[in-house]
VOVEX-348846 format. One record per residue (C-alpha): residue number from 1; residue in one letter; z, x, y. Coordinates in steps of 0.5 Angstrom, whole numbers, padded with zeros to 4 digits. Layout:
BEGIN
    k  r     up   east  north
  NUM  A      Z      X      Y
...
This chain:
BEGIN
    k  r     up   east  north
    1  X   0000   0000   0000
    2  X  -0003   0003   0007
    3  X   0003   0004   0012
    4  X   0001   0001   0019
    5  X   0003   0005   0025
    6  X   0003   0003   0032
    7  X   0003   0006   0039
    8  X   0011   0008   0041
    9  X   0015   0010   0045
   10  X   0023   0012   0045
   11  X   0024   0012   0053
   12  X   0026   0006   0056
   13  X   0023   0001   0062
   14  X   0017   0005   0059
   15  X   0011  -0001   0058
   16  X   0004   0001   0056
   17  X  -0002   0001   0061
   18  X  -0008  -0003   0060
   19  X  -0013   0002   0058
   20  X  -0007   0005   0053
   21  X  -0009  -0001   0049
   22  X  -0015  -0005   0046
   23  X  -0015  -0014   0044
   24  X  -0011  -0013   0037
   25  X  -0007  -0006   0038
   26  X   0001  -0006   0038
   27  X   0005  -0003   0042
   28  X   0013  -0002   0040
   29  X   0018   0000   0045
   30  X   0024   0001   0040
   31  X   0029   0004   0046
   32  X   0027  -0003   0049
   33  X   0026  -0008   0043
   34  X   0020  -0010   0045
   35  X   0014  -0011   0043
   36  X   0008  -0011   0047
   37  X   0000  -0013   0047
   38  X  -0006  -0015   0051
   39  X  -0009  -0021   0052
   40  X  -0015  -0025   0054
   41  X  -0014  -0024   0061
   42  X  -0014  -0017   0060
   43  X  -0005  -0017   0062
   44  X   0000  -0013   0060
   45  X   0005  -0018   0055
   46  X   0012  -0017   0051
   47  X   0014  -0020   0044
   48  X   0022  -0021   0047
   49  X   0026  -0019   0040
   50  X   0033  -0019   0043
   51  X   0033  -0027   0045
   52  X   0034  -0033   0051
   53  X   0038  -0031   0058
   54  X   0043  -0036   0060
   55  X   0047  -0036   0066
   56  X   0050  -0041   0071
   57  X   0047  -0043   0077
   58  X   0052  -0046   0084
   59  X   0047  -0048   0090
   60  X   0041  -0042   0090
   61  X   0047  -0037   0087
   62  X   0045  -0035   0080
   63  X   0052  -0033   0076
   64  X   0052  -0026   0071
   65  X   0047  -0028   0065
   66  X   0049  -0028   0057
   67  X   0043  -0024   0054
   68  X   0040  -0024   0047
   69  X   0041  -0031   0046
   70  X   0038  -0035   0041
   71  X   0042  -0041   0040
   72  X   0045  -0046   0045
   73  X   0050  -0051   0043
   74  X   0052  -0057   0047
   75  X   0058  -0060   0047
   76  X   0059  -0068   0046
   77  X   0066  -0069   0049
   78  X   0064  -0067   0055
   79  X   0058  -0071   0056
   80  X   0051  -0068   0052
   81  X   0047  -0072   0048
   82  X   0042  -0069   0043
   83  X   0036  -0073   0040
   84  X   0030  -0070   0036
   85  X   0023  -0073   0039
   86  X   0018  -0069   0034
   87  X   0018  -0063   0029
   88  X   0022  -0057   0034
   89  X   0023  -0062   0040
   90  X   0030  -0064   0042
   91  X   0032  -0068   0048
   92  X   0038  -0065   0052
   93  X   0042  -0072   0055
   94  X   0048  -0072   0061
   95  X   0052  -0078   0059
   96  X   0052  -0084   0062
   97  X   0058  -0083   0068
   98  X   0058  -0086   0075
   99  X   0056  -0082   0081
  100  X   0057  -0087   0086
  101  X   0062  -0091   0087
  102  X   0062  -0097   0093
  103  X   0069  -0099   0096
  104  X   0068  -0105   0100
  105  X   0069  -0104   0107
  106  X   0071  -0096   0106
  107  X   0066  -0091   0106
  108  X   0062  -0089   0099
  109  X   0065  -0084   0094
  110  X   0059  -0079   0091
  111  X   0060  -0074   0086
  112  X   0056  -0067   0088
  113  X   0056  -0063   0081
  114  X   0063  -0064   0076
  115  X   0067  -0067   0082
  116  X   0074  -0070   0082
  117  X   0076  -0077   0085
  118  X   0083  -0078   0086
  119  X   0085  -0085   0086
  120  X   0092  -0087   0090
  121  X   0097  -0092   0091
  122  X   0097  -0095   0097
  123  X   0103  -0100   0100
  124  X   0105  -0104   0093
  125  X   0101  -0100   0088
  126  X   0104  -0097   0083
  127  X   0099  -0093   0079
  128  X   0102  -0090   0071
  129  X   0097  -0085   0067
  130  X   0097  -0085   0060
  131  X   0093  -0079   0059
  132  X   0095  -0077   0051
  133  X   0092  -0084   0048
  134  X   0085  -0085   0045
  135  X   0082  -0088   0051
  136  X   0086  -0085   0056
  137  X   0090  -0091   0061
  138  X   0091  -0091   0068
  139  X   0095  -0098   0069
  140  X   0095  -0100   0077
  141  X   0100  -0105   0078
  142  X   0103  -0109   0084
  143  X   0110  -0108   0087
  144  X   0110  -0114   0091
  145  X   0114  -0120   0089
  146  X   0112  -0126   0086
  147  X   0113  -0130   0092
  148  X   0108  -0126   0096
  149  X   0104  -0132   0100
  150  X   0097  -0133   0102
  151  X   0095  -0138   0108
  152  X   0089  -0141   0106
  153  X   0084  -0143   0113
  154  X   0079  -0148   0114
  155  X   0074  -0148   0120
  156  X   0072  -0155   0121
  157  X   0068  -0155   0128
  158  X   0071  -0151   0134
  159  X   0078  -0152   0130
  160  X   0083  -0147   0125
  161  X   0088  -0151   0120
  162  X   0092  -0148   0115
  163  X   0093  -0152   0108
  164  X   0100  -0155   0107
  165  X   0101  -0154   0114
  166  X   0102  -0161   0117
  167  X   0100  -0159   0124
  168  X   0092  -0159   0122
  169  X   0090  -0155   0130
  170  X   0091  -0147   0130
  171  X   0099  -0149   0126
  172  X   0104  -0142   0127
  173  X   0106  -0137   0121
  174  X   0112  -0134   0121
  175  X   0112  -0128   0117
  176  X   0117  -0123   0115
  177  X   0117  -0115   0116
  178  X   0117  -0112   0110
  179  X   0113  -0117   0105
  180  X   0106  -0117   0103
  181  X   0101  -0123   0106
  182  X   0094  -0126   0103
  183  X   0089  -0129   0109
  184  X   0084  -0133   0105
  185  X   0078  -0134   0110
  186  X   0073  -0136   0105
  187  X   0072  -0143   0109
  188  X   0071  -0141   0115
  189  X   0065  -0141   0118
  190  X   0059  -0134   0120
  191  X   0060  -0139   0127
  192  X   0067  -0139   0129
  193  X   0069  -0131   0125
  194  X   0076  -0130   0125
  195  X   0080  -0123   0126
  196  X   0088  -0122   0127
  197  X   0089  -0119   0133
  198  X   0096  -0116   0136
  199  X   0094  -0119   0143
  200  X   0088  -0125   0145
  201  X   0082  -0121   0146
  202  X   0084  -0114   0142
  203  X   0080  -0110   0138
  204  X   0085  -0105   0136
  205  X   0087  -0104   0129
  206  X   0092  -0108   0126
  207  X   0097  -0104   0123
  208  X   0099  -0106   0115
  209  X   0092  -0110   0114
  210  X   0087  -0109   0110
  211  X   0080  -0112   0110
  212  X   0081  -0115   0118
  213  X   0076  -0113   0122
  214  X   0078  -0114   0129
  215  X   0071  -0113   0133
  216  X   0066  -0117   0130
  217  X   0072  -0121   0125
  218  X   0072  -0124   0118
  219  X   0067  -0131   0115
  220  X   0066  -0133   0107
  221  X   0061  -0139   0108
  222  X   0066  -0142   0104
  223  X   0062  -0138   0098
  224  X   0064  -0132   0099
  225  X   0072  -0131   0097
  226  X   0073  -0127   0104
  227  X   0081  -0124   0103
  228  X   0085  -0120   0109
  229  X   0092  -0116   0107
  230  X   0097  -0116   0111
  231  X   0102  -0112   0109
  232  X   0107  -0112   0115
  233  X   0111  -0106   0118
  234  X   0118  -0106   0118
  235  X   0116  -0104   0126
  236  X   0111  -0110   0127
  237  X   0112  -0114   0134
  238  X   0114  -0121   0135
  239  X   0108  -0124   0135
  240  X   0100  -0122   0133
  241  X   0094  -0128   0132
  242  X   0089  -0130   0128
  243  X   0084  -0131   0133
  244  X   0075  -0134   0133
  245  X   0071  -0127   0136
  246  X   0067  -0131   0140
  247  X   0071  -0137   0143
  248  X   0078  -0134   0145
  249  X   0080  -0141   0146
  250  X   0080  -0142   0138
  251  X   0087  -0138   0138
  252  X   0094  -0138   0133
  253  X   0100  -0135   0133
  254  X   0103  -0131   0128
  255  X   0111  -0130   0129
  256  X   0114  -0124   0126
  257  X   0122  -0123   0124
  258  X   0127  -0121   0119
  259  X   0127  -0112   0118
  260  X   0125  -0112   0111
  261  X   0128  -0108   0105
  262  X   0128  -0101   0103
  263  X   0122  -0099   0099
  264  X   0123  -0092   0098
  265  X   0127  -0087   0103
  266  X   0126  -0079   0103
  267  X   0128  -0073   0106
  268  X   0123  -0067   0109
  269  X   0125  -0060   0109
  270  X   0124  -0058   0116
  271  X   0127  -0055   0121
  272  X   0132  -0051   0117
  273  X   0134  -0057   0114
  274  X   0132  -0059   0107
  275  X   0137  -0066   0104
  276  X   0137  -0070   0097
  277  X   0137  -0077   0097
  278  X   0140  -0081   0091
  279  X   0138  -0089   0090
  280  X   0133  -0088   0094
  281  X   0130  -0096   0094
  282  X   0136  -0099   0095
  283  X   0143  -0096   0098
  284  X   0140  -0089   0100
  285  X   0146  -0084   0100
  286  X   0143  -0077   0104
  287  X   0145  -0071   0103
  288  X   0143  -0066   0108
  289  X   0143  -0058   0107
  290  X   0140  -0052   0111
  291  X   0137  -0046   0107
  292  X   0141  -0040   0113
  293  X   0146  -0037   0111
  294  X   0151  -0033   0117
  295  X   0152  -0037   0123
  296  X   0147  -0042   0125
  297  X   0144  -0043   0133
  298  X   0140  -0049   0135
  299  X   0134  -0049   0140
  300  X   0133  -0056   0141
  301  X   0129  -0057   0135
  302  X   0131  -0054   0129
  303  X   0137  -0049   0127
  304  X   0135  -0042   0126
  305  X   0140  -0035   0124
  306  X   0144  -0034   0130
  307  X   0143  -0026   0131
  308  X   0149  -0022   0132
  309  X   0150  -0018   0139
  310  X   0145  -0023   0142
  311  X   0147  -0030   0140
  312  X   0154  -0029   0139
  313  X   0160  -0022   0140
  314  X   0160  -0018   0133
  315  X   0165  -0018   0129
  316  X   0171  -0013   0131
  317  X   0175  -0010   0126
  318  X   0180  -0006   0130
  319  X   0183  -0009   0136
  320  X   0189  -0008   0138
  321  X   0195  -0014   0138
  322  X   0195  -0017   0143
  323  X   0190  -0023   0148
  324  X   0183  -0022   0148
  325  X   0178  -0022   0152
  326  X   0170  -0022   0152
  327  X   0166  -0018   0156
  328  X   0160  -0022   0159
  329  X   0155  -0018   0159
  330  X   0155  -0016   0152
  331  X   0160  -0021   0148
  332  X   0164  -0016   0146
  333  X   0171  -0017   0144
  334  X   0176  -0012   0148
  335  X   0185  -0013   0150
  336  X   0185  -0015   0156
  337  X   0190  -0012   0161
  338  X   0197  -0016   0163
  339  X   0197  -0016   0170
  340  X   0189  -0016   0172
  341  X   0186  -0020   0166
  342  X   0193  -0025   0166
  343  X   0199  -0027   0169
  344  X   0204  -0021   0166
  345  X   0210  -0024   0162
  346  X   0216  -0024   0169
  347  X   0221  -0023   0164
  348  X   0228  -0026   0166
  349  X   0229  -0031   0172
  350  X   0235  -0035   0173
  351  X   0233  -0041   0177
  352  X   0227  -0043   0181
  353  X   0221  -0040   0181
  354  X   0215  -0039   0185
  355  X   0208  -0036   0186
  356  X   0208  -0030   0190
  357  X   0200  -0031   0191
  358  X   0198  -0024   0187
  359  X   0198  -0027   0179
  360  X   0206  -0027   0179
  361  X   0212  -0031   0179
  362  X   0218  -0029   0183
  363  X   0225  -0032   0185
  364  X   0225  -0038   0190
  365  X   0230  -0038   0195
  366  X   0235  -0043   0196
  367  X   0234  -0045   0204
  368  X   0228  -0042   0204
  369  X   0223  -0044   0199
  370  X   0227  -0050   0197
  371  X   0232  -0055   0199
  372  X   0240  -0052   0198
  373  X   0244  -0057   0194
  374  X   0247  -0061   0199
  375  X   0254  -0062   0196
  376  X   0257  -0069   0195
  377  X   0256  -0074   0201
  378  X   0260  -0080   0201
  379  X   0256  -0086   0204
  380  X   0250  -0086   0208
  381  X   0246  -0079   0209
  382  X   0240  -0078   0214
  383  X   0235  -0071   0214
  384  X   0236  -0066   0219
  385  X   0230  -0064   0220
  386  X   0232  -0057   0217
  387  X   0231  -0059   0211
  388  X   0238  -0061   0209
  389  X   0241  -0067   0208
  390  X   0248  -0070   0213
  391  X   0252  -0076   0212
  392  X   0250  -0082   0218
  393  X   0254  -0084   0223
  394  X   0256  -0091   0223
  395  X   0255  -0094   0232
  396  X   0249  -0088   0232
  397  X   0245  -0086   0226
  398  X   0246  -0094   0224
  399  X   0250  -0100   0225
  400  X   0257  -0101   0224
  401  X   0259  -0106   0220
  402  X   0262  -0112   0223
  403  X   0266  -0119   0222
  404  X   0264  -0124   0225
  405  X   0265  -0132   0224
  406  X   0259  -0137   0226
  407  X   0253  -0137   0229
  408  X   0251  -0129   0230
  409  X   0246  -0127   0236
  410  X   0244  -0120   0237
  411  X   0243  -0115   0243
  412  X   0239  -0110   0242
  413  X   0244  -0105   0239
  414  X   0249  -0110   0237
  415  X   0251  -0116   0234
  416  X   0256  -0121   0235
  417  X   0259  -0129   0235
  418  X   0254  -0134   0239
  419  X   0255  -0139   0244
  420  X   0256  -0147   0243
  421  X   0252  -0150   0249
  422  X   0250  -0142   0252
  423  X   0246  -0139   0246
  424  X   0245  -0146   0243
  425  X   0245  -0153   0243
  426  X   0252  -0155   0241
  427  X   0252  -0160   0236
  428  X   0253  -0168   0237
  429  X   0256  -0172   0232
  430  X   0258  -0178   0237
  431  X   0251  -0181   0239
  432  X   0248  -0188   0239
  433  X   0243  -0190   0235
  434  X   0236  -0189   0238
  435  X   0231  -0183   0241
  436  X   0234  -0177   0244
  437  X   0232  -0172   0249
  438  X   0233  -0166   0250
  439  X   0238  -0162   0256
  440  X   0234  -0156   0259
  441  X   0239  -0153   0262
  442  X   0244  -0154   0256
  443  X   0241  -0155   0250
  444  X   0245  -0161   0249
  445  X   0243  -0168   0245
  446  X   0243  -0175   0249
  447  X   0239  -0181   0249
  448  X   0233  -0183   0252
  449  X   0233  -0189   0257
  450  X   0228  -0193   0255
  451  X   0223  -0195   0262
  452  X   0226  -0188   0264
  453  X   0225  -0183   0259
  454  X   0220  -0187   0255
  455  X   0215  -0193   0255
  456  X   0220  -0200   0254
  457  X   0216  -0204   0247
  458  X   0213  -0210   0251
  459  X   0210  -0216   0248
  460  X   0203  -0218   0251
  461  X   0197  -0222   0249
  462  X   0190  -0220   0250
  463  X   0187  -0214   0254
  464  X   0193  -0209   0257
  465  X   0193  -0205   0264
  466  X   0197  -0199   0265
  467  X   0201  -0200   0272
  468  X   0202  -0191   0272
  469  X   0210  -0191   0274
  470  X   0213  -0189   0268
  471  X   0207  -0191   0264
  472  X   0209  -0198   0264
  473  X   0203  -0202   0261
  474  X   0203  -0211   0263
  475  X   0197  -0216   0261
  476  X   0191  -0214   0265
  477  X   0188  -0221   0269
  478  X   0181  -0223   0268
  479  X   0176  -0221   0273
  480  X   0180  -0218   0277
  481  X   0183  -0211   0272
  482  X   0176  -0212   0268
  483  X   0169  -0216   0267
  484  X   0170  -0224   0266
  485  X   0166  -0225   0259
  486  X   0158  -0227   0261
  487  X   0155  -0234   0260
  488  X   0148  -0233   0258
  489  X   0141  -0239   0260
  490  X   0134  -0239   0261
  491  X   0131  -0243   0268
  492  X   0124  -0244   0269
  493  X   0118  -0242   0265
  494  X   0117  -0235   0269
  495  X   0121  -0229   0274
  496  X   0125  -0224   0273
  497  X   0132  -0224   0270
  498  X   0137  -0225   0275
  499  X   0145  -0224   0275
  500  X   0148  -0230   0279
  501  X   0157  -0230   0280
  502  X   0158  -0228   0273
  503  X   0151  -0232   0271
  504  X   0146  -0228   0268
  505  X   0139  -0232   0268
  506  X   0133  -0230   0263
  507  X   0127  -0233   0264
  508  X   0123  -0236   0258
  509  X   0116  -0234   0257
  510  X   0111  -0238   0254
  511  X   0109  -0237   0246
  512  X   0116  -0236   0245
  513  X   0121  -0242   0241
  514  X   0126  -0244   0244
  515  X   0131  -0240   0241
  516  X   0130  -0234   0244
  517  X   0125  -0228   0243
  518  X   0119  -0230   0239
  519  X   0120  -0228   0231
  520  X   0115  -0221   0230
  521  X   0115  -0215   0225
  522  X   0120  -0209   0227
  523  X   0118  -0205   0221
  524  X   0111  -0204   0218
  525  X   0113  -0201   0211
  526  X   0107  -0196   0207
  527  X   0106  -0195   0201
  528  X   0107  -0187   0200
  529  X   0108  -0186   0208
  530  X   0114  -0187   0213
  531  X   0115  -0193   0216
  532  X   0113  -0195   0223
  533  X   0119  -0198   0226
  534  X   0119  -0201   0233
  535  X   0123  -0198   0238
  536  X   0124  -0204   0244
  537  X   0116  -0207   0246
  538  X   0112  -0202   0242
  539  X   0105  -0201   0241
  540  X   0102  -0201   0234
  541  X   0094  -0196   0233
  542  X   0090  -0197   0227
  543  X   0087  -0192   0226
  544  X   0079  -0193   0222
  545  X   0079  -0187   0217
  546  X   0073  -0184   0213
  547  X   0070  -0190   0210
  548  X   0073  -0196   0213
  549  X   0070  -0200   0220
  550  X   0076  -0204   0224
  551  X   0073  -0210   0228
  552  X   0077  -0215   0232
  553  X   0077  -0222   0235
  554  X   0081  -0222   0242
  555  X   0077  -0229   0243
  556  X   0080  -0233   0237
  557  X   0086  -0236   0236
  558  X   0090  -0233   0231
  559  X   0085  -0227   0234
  560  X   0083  -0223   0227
  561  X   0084  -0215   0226
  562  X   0078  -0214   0219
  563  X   0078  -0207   0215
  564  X   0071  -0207   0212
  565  X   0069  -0200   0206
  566  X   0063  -0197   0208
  567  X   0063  -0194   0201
  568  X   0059  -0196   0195
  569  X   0060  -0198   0187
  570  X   0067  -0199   0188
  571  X   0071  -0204   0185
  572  X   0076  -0207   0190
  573  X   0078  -0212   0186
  574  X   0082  -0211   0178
  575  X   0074  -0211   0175
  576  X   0071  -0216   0177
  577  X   0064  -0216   0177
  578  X   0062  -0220   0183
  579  X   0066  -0215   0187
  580  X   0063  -0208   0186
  581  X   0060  -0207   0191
  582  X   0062  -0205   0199
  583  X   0062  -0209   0205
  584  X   0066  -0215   0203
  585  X   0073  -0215   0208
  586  X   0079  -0212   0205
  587  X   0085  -0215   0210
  588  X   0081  -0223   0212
  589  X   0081  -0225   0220
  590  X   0085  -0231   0217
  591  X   0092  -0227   0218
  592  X   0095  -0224   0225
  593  X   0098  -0215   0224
């Protein structure tokens, strides 16, 4: 058997020329492992005996290739299904798995390469994974009580009503803080869409709601099931609303009251603080530490390590006994020095003590510095005005004691017995029976005379006159004292009044009745206006205003006053159709004003 010898080479990289080579002809680079031929374009070609390349790719940015590979093995558990389509074909398949997933009203997640999507637990969520089952779990629950309540509204033209609300035109919800609220907006209408509004008008966010939108607001058809969360805050205010977008008039209260309950409480590490809480969801009970060790400083904010010679005097282990004092400076601690630093002791002192200005406490002279003991003084004592006290001198310094028997007088300086009839009035036991007048001179009591001292009581009949002696009063005499009583008449038809004897005559005119004057209205009273009152022959002005014609008759008798309306289509009298319209008199001539 032939051996077939081949064009070689044993240097590496080293690759045959065009020329080296004619159709057919072999050339193995045993450095390298390669085979190499020429093919029909007449180009220079490699059998690969080492194998495949294989390398990771990030972007554009190839990762470290394995070499001389020559079998790729697909994983099943993470995604990759292989399927043979024909004899040396095999289909290499992804999985299915979601690359996007849409969130109403929230931005949609895209998964770029092996991305990873974290799935959070918002206000009354309770997530729990199960990563050790055959299929792993996550359980997503509600930590909301069972009470939570959902207000179900209904749009019926330009009108909000809530179901179970017997109020049906924009009825006002109370919520609690701290429970969990359903608003169902599926009945209302694209025409009135509706929004919760921390004020009329406001398009800013309304804390604890999800699905609210308060710019272009909610709407379900009655088709489409349109939900609005509100979680409310612990710090919500008093009142929020739900409010149509388009028409600010469609508005209703939410009032808000209660503080809620604990959830879950917390202590962050900060500020040189850290802390534990136990039963955070009930009655939080929270420790508080710090992680600084030595003396702690604070700068408003947070505590920090104080340091020494700086915040605070370092330590001094080997002062003298004695009282300290610190230098301002530095904060060090030295002995201070009994007569500059601090009073120095004053030793023994007997007596009284006084200060002597200069940090010491001396002996206070008697006499001098204070007042000498003064001994014992009996009775009534006065200053001298030396600082001392003597005793008073009865008749000088105060008056002397005196016994004296009834009414007592001063002078001035002394006291002693008053005077019957001289200081004061005596006493009378012995008069009469009547009024009693006074004696200037002496003081003395005795009896009024009556007609003298005093008016007598007189008995008189009708009018009284005074004569002006003594104040005697007498009946005063009819035409004489006063005017006798007048007797009114009337004589003729006409003239003037006149006054004859004690005779006044009025004359009587015509128009009037025999009793007197004519009867007339003194008072013309107004609906809503001030009465007209006549003051003696007065005057009476009727005025037209807009759209009343005055007309008067002075020819007729009785003479006529007519008020006629210019104005038309008015009914002027309690709707009868005959009298709508203008021009018909409102007072008829037939009567006098």
């Amino acid at each position: 058997m032939s051996n077939i010898a081949l064009k070689k080479s044993s240097i590496s990289g080293r690759v045959p020329l065009i020329g080296d080579l004619a159709y057919g002809e072999l050339a193995l680079n045993y450095a390298d492992g390669l085979l190499y031929f020429k093919n029909s374009v007449n180009q220079i070609k490699a059998f690969k005996s080492k194998g495949l390349e294989v390398s990771s790719i990030t972007g554009t940015t190839q990762g470290t290739p394995f070499t001389e590979v020559t079998r790729l093995v697909f994983d099943e558990d993470t995604g990759f299904n292989l399927t043979e389509l024909s004899a040396g074909v095999v289909k290499v398949a992804l999985g299915s798995t979601f690359k996007t997933w849409k969130i109403t009203g929230q931005s949609d997640l895209v998964a770029v390469g092996e991305d990873t999507i974290q799935i959070v637990a918002g206000t009354g969520i309770s997530l729990t994974t199960d990563p050790n089952s055959a299929i792993k779990k996550l359980t997503i629950s509600s930590t909301v009580s069972a009470t939570t309540t959902e207000f179900a509204f209904q749009n019926v033209g330009f009108n909000y009503s809530v179901t179970g609300f017997d109020d049906t035109t924009y009825p006002t919800l109370t919520l609690v803080r701290g429970e969990l609220y359903y608003f169902n907006f599926t009945n209302v209408n694209s025409t009135h869409p509706i929004a919760l509004r921390l004020d009329s008008g406001s398009v800013s966010p309304v804390p604890g709601t999800t699905g609210n939108n308060p710019t272009s607001g909610v709407y379900g058809n009655g088709t489409t099931s349109t939900i609005v969360a509100y979680q409310v805050p612990l710090d919500a205010p008093a009142v929020i609303y739900y409010q149509c977008v388009f028409h600010s008039g469609m508005i209703g209260e939410i009032n808000i009251i209660g503080g809620g309950s604990v959830r879950s409480t917390s202590v962050v590490s900060a500020n040189g603080f850290a802390g534990t809480v136990a039963t955070s969801t009930t009655t939080p009970a929270i420790t508080i530490t710090t992680s600084i060790n030595g003396i702690l400083k604070g700068n408003g904010t947070a505590l920090l390590s104080a340091s020494s010679g700086v915040d605070y005097a370092p330590g001094t282990s080997t002062l003298a006994t004695g009282i300290i004092k610190s230098t301002t400076a530095t904060g060090v601690l030295t002995i201070a020095a009994a007569g500059t630093d601090y009073q120095a002791p004053i030793g023994t002192i007997t007596g009284l003590v006084k200060g002597n200005g200069a940090n010491a406490l001396t002996s206070a002279i008697a006499g001098t510095d204070y007042q000498i003991p003064i001994g014992t003084i009996t009775g009534l004592v006065k200053g001298n005005g030396a600082n001392a006290l003597t005793a008073a001198i009865a008749g000088t310094d105060y008056q002397s004691a005196q016994s004296v028997s009834g009414i007592v007088k001063s002078s001035g300086t002394t006291r002693s017995a008053a005077i019957s009839g001289v200081d004061y009035a005596p006493g009378t036991s012995t008069l009469a029976t009547g009024i009693i007048k006074s004696i200037t001179a002496t003081g003395a009591l005795t009896i009024a005379s009556a007609g003298t001292d005093y008016q007598a009581p007189v008995s008189v009949t009708g009018i009284l006159k005074s004569s002006g002696v003594s104040g005697n009063v007498s009946a005063a005499i009819a035409g004489t004292d006063y005017q006798t009583p007048i007797t009114l008449t009337t004589i003729g038809s006409s003239g003037a009044a006149s006054l004859i004897g004690n005779i006044l005559n009025i004359p009587q005119y015509s128009g009037g009745s025999s009793g007197g004057l004519a009867d007339a209205f003194s008072t013309l009273a107004v609906n809503g206006q001030t009465s007209l009152v006549a003051t003696g022959q007065s005057t009476l002005q009727i005025v037209a205003g807009p759209g009343i014609i005055i007309n008067t008759n002075n020819a007729i008798s009785p003479k006529s006053l007519t008020l006629t309306s210019t104005l038309q289509g008015i009914n002027l009298d309690g709707g009868r159709p005959d009298s709508v319209y203008g021009g018909s008199p409102l007072i008829d001539g037939g009567g006098v004003i």
